[in-house]
N, C-alpha and C positions, 0 to 999 in steps of 0.2 A: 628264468622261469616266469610263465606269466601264469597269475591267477587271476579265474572267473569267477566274481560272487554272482551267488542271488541270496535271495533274503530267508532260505534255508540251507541252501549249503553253499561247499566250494571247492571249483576244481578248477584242478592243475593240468595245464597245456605241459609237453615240455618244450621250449626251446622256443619256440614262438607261436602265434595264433594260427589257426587251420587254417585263414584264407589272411591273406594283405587287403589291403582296402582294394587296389587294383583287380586282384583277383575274387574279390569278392563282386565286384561290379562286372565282371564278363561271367561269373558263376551266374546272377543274377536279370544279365540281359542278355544270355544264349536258350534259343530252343531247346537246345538238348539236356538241359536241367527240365524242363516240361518234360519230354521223354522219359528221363530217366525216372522222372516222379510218378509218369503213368505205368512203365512197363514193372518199377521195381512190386508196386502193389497185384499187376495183373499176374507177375511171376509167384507170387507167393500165392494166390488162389488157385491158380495151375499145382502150384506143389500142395497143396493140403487136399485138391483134387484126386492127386496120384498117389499121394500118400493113404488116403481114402483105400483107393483102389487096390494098391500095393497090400497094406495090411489085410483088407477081404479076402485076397486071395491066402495069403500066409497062414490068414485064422481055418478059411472055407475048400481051399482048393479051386472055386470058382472066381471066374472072370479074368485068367491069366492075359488072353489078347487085349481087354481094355487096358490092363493094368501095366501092359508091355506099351499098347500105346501112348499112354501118356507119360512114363516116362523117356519115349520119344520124344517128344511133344515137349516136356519140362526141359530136356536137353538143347532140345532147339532155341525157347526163350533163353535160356538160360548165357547161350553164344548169341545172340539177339542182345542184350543187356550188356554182355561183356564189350563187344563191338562199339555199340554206343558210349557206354560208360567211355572206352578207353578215346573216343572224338570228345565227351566231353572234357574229361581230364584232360586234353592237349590243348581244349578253349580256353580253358581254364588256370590250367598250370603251364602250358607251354611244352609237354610231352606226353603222349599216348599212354604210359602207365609208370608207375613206381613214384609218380608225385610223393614227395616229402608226405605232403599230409593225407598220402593213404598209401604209404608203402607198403604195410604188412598186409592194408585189407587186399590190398592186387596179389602181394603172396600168395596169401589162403585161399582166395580167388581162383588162381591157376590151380590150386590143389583141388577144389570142386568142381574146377572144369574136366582135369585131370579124371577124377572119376566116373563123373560124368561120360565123358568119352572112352574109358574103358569098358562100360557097361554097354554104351553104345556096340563098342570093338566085339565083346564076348557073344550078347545079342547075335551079332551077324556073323561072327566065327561059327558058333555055336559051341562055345569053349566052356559052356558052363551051364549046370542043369535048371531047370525053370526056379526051383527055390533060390540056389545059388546068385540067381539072379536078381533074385528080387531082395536077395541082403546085400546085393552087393549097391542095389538102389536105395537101399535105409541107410546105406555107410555114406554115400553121396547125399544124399539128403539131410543127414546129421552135422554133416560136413559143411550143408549150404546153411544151415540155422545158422551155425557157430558164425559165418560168415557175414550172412542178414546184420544177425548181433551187431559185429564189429561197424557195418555202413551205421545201424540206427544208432550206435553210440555217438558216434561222428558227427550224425545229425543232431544229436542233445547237447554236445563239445558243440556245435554252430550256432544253435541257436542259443546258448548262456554266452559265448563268445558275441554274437550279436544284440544281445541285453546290457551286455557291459559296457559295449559302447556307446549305446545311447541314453 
């Protein structure tokens, strides 16, 4: 077990550090860390966008086409991210997804895309009434916080990982 001090707290990796020296220098000198660093912020404005939209209608009745569009639109980045993420992860780790040090976030991953794409699926079926739909986009949206969560922990675990080293 390796442990990361800083000078208030300290955590624990299990089993070894998120990146090897190797892998931390192709994390470090590939494009698609800049990618990922740009789309992961513009996706979450997209969703507090939709999310916006989404609850107006819930509370009003109005704006269902906006609120349908964007989470259009959230879905799309959202396969946008995923796509990239999983080129980076193979610069990086050497395979497109389930890398050791984000197996579970690709897990949960799949399950917010997973919803994602069913809401997409019902939308276009038309298997489900306007409200129903738009809780079925707070369940995927809830889904993708948990999931945020999990990447930005990862990034707090990297960067006390990269303080301890130097």
């Amino acid at each position: 077990m390796t442990t990361v001090s800083t000078n208030t707290s300290s955590v624990q990796t299990l089993g070894r550090r998120l990146y090897s020296d190797a892998e931390r220098a192709r994390r470090d000198s590939t494009k698609w860390t800049l990618v990922q660093g740009l789309l992961a912020p513009f996706q979450f404005v997209v969703f507090l966008i939709s999310l916006g939209l989404v609850v107006r209608y819930l509370m009003t009745g109005a704006g269902y086409d906006a609120a349908t569009l964007s989470i259009v639109i959230k879905t799309g980045v959202l396969l946008l991210i995923m796509v990239t993420g999983a080129i980076w992860e193979k610069v990086v780790f050497g395979q497109y997804l389930f890398a050791p040090a984000f197996f579970w976030e690709d897990v949960f991953s799949f399950a917010v895309i997973a919803l994602h794409l069913l809401y997409v699926f019902a939308l276009y079926a038309d298997a489900l009434a306007p409200d129903g739909l738009m809780y079925l986009a707070l369940a995927a949206y809830t889904a993708y916080v948990i999931n945020a969560g999990q990447f930005v922990w990862k990034l707090r675990l990297a960067r006390l990982d990269a303080e301890a080293r130097t």
